[in-house]
Residue frames as qw, qx, qy, qz and C-alpha x, y, z in Angstrom:
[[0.734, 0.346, 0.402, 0.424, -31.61, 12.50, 1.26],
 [0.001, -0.718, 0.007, 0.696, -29.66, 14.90, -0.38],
 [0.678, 0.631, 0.362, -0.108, -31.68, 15.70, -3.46],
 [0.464, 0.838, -0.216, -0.186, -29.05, 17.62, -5.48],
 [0.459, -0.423, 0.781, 0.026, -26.77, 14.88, -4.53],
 [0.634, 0.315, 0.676, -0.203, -29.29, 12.46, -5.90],
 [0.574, 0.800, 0.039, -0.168, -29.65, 14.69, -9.16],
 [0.099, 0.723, -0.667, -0.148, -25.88, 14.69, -10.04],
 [0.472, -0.169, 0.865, -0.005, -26.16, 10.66, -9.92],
 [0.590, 0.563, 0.477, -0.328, -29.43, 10.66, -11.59],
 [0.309, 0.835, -0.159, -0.426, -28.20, 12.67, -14.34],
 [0.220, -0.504, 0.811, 0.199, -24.72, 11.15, -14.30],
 [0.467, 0.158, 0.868, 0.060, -26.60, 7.65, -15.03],
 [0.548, 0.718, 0.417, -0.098, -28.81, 9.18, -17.87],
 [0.276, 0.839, -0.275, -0.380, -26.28, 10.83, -19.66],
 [0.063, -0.429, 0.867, 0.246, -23.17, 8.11, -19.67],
 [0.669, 0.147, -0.514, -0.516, -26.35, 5.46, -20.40],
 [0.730, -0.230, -0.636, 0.097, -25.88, 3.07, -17.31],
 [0.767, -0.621, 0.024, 0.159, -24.91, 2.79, -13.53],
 [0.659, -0.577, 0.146, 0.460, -21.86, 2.04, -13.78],
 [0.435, 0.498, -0.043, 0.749, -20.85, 4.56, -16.46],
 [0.230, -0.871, 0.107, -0.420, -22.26, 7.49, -13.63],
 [0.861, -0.479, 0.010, 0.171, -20.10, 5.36, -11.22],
 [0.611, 0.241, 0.047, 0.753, -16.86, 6.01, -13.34],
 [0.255, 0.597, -0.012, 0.760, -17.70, 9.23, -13.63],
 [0.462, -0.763, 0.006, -0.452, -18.92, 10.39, -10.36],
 [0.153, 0.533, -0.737, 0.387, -15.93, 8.58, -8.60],
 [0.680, -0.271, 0.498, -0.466, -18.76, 6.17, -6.44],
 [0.140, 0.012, 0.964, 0.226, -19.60, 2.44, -6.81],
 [0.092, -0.285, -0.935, -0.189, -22.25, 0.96, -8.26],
 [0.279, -0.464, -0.826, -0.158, -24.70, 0.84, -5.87],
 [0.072, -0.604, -0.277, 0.744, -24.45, 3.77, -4.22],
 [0.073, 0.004, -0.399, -0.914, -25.76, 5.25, -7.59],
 [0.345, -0.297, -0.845, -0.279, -28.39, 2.92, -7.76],
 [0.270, -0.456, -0.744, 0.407, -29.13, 3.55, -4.35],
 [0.035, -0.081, 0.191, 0.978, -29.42, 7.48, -5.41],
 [0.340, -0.050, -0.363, -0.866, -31.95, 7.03, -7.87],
 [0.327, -0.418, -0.846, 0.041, -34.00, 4.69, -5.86],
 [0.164, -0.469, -0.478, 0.725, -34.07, 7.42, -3.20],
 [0.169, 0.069, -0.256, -0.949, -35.80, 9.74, -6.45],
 [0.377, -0.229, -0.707, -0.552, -37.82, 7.34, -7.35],
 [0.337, -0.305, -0.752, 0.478, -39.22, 7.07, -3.63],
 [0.004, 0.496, 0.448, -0.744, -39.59, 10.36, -2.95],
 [0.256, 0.271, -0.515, -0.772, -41.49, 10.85, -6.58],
 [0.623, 0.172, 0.699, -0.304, -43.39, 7.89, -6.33],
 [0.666, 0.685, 0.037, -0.294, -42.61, 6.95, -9.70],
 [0.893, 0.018, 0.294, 0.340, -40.31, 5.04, -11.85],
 [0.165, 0.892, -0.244, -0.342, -37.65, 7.08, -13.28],
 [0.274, 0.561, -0.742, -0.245, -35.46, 4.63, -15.40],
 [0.943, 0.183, 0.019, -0.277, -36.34, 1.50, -16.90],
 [0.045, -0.641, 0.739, 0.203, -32.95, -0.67, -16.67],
 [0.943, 0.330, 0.001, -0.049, -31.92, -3.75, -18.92],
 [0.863, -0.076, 0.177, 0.466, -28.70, -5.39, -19.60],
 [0.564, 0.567, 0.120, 0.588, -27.48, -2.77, -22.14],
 [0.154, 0.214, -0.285, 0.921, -27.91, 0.10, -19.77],
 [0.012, 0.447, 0.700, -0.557, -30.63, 2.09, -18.43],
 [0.058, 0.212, 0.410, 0.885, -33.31, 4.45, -20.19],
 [0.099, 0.112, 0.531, -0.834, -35.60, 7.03, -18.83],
 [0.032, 0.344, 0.938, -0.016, -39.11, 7.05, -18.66],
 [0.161, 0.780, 0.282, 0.535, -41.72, 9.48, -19.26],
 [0.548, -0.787, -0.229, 0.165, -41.69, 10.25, -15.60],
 [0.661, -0.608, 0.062, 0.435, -37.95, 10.59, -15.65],
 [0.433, 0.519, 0.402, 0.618, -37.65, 12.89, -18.50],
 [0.212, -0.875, -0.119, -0.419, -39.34, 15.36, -16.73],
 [0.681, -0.707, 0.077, 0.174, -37.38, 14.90, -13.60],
 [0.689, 0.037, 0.182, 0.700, -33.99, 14.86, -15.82],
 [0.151, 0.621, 0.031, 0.769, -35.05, 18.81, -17.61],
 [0.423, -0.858, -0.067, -0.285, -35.83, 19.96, -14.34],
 [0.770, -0.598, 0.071, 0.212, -32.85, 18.24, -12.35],
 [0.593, 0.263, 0.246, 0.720, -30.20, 19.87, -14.96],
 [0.035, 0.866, 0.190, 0.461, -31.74, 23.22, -14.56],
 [0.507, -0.847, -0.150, -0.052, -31.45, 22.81, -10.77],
 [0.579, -0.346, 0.153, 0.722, -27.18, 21.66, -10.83],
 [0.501, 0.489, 0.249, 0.669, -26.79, 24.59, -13.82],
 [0.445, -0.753, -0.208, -0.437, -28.56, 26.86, -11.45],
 [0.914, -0.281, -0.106, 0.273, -26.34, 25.43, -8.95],
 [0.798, 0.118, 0.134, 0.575, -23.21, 25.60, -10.57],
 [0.346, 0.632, 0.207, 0.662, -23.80, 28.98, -11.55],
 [0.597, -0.771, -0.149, -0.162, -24.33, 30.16, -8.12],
 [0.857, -0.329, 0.048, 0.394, -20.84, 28.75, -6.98],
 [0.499, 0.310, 0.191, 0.787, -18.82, 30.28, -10.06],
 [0.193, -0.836, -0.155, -0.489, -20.92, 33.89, -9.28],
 [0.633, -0.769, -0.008, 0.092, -20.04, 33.41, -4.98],
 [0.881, 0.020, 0.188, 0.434, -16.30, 32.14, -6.32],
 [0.340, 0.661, 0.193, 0.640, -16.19, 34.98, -8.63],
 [0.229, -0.887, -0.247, -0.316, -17.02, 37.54, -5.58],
 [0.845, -0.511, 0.045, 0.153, -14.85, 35.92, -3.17],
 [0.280, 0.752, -0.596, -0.027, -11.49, 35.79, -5.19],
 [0.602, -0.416, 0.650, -0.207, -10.80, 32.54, -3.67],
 [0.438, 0.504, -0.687, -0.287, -9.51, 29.28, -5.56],
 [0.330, -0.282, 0.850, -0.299, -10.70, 26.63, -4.05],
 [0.719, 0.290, 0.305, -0.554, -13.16, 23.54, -4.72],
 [0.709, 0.075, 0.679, 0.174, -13.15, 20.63, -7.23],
 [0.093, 0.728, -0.458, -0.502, -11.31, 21.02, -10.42],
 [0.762, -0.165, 0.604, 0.166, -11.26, 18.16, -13.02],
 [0.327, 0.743, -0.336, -0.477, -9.40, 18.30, -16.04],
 [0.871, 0.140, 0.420, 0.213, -8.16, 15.74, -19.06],
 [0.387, 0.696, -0.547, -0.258, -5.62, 16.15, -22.00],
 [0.880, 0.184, -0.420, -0.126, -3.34, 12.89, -23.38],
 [0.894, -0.415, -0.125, 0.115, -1.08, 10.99, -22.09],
 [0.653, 0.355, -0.097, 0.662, 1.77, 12.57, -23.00],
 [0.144, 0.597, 0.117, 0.781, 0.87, 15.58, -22.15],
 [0.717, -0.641, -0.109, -0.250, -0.38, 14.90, -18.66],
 [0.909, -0.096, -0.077, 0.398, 3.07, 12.94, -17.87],
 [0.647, -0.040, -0.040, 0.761, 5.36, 15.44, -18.63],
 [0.034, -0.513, -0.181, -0.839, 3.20, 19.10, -18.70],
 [0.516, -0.537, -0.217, -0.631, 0.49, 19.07, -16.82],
 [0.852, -0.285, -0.381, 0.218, 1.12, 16.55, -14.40],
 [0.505, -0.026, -0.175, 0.845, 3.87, 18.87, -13.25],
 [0.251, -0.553, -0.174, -0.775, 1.72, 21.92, -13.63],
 [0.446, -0.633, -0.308, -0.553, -0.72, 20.83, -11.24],
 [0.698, -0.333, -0.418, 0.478, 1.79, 19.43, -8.36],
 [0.293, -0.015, -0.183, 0.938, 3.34, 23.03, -8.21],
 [0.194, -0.396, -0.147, -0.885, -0.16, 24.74, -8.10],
 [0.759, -0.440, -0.477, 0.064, -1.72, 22.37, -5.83],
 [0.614, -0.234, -0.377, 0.653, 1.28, 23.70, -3.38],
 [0.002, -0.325, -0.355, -0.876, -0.21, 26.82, -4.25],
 [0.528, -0.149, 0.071, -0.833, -3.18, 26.63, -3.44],
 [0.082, -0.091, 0.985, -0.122, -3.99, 23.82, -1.31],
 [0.507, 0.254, 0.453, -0.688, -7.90, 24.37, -1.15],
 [0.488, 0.539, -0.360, -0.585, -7.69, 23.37, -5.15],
 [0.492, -0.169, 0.851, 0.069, -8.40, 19.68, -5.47],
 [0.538, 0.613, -0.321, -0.481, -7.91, 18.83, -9.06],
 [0.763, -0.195, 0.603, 0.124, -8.59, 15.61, -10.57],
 [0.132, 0.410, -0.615, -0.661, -6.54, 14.69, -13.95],
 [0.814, 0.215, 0.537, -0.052, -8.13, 12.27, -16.67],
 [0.145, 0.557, -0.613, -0.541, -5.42, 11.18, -18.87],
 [0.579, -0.035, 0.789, 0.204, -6.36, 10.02, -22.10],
 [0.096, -0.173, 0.593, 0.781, -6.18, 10.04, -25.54],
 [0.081, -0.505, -0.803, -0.305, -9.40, 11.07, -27.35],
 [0.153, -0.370, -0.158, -0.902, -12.04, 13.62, -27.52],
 [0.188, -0.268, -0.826, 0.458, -14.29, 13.49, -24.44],
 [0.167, -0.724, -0.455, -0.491, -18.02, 14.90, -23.85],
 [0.170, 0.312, -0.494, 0.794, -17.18, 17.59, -21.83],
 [0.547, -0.338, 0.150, -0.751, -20.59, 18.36, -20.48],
 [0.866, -0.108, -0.374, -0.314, -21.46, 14.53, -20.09],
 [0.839, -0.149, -0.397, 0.342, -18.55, 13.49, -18.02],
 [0.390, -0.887, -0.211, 0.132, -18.55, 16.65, -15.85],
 [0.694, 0.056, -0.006, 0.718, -14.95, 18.01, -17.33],
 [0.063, -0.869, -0.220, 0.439, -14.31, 21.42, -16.43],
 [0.212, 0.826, -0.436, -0.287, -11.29, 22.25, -19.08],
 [0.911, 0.311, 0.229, 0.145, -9.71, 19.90, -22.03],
 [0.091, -0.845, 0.422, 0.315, -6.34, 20.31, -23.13],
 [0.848, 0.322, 0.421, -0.032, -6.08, 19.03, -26.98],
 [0.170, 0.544, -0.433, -0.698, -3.94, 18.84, -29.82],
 [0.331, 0.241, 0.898, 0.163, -5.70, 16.02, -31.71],
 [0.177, -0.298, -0.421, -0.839, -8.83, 17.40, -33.72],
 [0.195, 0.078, 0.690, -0.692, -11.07, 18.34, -31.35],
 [0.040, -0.316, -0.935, -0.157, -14.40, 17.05, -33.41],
 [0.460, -0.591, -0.324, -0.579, -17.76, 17.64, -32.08],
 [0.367, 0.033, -0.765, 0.528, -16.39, 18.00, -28.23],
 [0.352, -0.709, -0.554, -0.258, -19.48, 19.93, -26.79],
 [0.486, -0.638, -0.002, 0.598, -17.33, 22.64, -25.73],
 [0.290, 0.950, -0.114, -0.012, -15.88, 26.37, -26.81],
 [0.778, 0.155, 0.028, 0.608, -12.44, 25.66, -28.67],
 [0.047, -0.994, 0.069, 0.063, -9.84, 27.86, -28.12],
 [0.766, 0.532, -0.269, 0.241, -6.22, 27.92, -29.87],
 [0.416, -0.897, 0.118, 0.091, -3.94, 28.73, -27.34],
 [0.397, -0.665, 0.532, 0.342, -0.31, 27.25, -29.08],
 [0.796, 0.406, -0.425, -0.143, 1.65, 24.98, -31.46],
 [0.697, -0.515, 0.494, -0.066, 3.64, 21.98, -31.00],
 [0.406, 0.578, -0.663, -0.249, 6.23, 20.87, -32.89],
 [0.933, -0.026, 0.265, -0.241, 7.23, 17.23, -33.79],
 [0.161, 0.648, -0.736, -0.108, 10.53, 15.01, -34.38],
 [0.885, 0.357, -0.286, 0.087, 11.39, 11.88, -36.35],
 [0.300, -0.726, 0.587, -0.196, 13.85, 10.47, -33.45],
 [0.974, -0.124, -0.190, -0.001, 15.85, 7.44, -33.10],
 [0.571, -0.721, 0.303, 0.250, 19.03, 6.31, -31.65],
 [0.038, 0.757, -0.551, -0.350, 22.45, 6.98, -32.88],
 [0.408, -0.131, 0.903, 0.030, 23.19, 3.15, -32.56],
 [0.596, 0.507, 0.546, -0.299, 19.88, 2.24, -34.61],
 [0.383, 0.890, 0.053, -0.242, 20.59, 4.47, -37.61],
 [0.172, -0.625, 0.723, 0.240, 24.41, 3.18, -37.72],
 [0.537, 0.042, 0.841, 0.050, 23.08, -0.25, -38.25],
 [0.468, 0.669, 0.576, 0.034, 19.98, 0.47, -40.84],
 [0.570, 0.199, 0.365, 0.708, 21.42, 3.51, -42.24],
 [0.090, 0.481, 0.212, -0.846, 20.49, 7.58, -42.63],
 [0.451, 0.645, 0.599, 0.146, 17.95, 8.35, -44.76],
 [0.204, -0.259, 0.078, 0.941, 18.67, 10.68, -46.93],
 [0.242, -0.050, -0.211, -0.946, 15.10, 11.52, -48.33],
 [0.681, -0.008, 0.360, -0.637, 11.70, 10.75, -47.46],
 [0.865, 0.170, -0.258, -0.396, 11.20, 7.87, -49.63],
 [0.531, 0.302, -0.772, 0.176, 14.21, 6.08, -47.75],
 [0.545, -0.200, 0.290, -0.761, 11.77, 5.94, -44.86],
 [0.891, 0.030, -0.076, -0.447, 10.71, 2.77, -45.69],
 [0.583, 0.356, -0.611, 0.401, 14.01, 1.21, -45.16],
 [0.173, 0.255, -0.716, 0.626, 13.35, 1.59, -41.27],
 [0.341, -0.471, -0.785, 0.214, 11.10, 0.19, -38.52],
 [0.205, -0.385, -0.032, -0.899, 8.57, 2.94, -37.69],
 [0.177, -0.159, -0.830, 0.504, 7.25, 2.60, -34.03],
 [0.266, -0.556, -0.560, -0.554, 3.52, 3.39, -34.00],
 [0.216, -0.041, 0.536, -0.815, 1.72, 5.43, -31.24],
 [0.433, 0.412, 0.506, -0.622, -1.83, 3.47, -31.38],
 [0.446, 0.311, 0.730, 0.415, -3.30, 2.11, -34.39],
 [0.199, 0.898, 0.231, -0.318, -4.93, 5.91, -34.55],
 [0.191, -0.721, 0.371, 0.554, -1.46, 7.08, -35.66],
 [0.283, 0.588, -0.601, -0.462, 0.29, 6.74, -39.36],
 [0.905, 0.102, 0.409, -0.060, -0.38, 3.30, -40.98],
 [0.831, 0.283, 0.260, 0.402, 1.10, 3.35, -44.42],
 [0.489, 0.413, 0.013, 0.768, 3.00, 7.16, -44.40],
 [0.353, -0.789, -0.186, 0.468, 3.42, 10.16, -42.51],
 [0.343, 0.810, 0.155, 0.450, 3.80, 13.62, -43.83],
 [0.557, -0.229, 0.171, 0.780, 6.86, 15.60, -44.25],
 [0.021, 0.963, 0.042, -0.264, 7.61, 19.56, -45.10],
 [0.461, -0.251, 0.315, 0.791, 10.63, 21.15, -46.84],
 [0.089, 0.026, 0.124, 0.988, 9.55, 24.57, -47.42],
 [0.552, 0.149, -0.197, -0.796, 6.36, 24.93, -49.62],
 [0.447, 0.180, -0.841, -0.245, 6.61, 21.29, -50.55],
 [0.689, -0.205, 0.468, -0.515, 4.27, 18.71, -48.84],
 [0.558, 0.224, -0.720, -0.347, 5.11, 14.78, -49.08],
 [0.860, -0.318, 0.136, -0.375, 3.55, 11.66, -47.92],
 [0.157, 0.499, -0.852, 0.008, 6.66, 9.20, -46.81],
 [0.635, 0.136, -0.699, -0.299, 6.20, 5.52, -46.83],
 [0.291, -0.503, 0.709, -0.400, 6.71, 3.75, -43.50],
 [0.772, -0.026, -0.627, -0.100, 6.76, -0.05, -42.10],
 [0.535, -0.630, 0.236, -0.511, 5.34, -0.25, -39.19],
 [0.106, 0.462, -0.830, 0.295, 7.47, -2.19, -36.62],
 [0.269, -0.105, -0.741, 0.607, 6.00, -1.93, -33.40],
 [0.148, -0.637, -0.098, -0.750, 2.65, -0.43, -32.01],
 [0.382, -0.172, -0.684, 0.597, 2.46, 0.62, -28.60],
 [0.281, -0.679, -0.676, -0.063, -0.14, 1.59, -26.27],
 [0.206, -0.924, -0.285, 0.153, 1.43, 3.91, -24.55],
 [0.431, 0.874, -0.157, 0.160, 4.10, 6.88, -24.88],
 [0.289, -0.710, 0.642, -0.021, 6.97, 5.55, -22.55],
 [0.885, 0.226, 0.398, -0.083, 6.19, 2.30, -24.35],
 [0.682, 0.703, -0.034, 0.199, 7.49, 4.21, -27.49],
 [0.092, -0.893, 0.416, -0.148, 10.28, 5.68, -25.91],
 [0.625, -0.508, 0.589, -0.060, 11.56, 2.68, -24.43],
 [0.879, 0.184, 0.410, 0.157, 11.46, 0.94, -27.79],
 [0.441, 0.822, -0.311, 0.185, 13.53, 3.81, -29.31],
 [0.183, -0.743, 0.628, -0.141, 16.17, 3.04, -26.49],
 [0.826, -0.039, 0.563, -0.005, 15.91, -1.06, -27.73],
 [0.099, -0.575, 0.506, 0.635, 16.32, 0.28, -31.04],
 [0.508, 0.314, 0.801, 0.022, 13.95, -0.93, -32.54],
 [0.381, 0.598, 0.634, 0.311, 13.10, 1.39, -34.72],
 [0.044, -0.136, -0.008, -0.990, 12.15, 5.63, -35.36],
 [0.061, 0.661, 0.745, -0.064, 9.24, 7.31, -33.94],
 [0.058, 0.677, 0.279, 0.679, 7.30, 10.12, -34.15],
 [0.484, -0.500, -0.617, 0.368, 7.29, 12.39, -30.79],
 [0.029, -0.960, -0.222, -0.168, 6.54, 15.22, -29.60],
 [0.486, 0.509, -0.410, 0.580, 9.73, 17.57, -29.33],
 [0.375, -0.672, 0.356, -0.530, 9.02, 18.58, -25.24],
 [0.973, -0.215, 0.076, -0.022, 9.24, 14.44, -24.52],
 [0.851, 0.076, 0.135, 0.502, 13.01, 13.87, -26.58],
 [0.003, 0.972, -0.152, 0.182, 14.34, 18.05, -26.50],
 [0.648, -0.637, 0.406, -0.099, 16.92, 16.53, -23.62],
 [0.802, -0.303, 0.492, 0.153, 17.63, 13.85, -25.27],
 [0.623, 0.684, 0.217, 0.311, 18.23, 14.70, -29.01],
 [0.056, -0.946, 0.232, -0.221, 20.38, 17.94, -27.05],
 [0.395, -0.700, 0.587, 0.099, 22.73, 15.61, -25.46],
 [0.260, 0.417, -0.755, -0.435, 23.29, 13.14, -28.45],
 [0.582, 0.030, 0.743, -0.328, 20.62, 9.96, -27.23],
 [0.605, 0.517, 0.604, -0.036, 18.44, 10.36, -29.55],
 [0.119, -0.242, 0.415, 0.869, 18.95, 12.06, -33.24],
 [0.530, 0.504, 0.149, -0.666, 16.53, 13.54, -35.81],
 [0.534, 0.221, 0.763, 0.288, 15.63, 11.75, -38.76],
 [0.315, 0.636, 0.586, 0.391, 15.49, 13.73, -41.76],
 [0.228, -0.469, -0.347, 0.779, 16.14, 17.16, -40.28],
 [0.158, -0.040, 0.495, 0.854, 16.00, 18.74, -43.06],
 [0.415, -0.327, -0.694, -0.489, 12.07, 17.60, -43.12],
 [0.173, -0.144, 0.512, -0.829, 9.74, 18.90, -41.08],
 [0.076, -0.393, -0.915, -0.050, 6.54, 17.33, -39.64],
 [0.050, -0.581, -0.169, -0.795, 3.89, 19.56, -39.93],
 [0.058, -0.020, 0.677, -0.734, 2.98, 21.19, -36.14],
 [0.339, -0.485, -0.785, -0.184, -0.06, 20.62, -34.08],
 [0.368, -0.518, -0.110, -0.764, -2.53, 22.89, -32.85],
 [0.394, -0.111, -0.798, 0.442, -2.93, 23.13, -29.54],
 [0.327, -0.502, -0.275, -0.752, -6.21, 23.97, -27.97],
 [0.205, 0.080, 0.605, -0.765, -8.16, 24.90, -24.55],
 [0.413, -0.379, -0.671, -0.485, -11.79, 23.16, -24.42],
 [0.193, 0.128, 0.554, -0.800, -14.17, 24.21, -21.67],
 [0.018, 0.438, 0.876, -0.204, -18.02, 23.59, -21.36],
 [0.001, -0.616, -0.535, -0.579, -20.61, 25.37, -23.62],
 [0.419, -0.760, -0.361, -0.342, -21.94, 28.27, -21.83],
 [0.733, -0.266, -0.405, 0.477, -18.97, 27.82, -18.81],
 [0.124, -0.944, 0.294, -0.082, -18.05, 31.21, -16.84],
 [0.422, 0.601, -0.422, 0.532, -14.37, 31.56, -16.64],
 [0.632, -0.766, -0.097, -0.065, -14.20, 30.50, -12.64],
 [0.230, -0.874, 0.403, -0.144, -11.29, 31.17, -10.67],
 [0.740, -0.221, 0.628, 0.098, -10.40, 27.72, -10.07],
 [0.749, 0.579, 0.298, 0.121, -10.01, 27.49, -14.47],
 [0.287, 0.880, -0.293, 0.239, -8.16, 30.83, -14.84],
 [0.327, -0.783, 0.523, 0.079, -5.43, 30.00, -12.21],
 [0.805, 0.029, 0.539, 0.247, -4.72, 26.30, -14.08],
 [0.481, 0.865, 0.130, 0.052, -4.95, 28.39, -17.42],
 [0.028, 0.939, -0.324, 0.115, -2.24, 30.97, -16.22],
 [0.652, -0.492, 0.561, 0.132, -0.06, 28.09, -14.17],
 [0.801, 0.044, 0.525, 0.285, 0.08, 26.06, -17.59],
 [0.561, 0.803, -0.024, 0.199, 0.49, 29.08, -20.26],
 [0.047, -0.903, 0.427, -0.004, 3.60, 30.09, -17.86],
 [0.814, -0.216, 0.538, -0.033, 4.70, 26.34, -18.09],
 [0.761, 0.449, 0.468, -0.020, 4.66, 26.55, -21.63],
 [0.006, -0.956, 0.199, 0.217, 6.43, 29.90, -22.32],
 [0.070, -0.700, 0.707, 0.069, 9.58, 27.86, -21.58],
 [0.796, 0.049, 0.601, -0.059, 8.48, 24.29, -23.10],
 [0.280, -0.181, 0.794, 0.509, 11.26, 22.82, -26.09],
 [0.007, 0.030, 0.736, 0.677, 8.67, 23.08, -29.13],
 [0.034, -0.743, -0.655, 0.133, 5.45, 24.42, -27.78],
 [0.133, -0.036, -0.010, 0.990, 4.64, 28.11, -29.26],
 [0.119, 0.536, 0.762, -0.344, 2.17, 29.92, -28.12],
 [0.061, 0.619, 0.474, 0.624, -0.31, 32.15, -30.52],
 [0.086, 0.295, -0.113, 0.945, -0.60, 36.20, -29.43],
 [0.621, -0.470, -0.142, -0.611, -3.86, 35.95, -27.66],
 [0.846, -0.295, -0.428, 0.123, -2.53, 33.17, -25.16],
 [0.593, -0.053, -0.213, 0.775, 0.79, 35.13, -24.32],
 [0.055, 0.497, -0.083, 0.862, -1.20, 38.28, -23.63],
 [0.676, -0.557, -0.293, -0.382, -3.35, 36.83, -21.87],
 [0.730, -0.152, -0.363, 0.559, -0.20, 35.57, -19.34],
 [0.358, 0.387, -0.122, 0.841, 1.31, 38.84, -19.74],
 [0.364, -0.538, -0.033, -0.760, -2.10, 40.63, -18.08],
 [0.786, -0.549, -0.283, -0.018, -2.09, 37.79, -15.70],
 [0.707, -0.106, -0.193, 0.672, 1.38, 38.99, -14.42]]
């Protein structure tokens, strides 16, 4: 058996609260978790998790075996990042999450051209929306603009990101231009996710802050979802400007309201309490701040862009 094998299951299953969450997260099936902690409980002679429909929960036994088998992968871990560190080398399992957007058309692209890079670097993405336990679901680096909450991880600011009221030309002939926030309500507002705007969405001009009406159309699960219903015309959405930059530049799509701005979103770097800075982190870091430099409505705050600069 390999015990630190075992422990990384073990854990896995005591943190996410079942099997087959440590399956998800540990990329295995089932029973090869199961089959893990059987192999603990064996060579322990003792029960380490009591399981039941709902999930699994440890025992006294397997308390102790959980603070001790967390010391041993931290202990571990820290070893690697220390040899890593010595070595200069980039290599070794990488796994990283931000949304969907932002994975589609940033990152995603980021990590194909660093990957060719550096081939030894095998980085896996998890896109989706939402605020993820970093330490619990083994994430090495978060890339957020949402509020980042209680993520169990060191925030770091690293940009803005603008945002544009877009529909088509066609759309806006038919239903008309608004000419001030309150004529907002006079068009079909495509929702991202019931998370997003429900009854208004704030709007800038200057100093001023207002809360415009909307009537929600359409909501849609995902972000080519929205897109494709702007090109059905159904309606305006809200998008980030690096998704519709292209298309708002050659006449597809138009702003709503230019004049009105949506206020920007904060765009942050989340890593793991306590994480060293490993090689395999800094080179994604440096691949996506130089990605960004030159990304349609993404500015980056003075401490990111020096931090490029010294990487260059």
């Amino acid at each position: 058996m390999d015990l630190l094998k075992a422990f990384e299951g073990y854990v896995s299953a005591v943190q996410s609260g079942s099997l087959s969450g440590a399956a998800r997260q540990r990329g295995m099936t089932q029973p090869a978790i199961s089959q893990q902690v059987s192999a603990l409980e064996r060579k322990f002679d003792t029960q380490l998790l009591s399981r039941n429909r709902t999930g699994v929960r440890m025992t006294q036994s397997g308390e102790l075996v959980y603070k001790h088998a967390t010391a041993m992968l931290d202990e571990q871990a820290e070893l690697e990042t220390a040899l890593e560190n010595l070595s200069g080398k980039v290599e070794g399992q990488l796994v990283v999450t931000t949304s969907l957007a932002f994975s589609q058309h940033i990152l995603g692209e980021v990590i194909v051209e660093l990957t060719k890079q550096l081939p030894e670097l095998k980085i896996t993405l998890r896109a989706e929306d939402g605020v993820a336990d970093l330490t619990a679901e083994n994430i090495d680096l978060a890339i957020w603009s949402c509020n980042v909450g209680d993520s169990n991880g060191v925030v770091r600011k690293i940009g803005t990101m603008e945002t544009l009221h877009v529909a088509t030309p066609e759309y806006l002939d038919t239903v008309g231009r608004p000419q001030t926030p309150d004529d907002l309500i006079n068009l079909e507002y495509i929702q991202y996710k019931s998370t997003d705007d429900r009854i208004a969405t704030s709007l800038q001009y200057g100093s001023e802050t207002f809360q415009a009406p909307i009537k929600i159309g359409l909501t849609a699960q995902f972000p080519d979802l929205v897109i494709q219903a702007l090109y059905g015309n159904l309606g305006y959405a809200k998008i980030p400007e690096f998704l519709v930059a292209d298309a708002v530049k050659s006449g597809k799509l138009e702003v709503v309201l230019p004049q009105w701005k949506i206020p920007e979103k904060e765009l942050f770097i989340v890593y793991p309490a306590g994480e060293n800075n490993s090689p395999r982190v800094i080179a994604l870091l440096h691949a996506l701040l130089k990605r960004l430099e030159t990304t349609k409505g993404v500015k980056l705050v003075a401490s990111a862009t020096q931090l490029q600069m010294n990487r260059t």
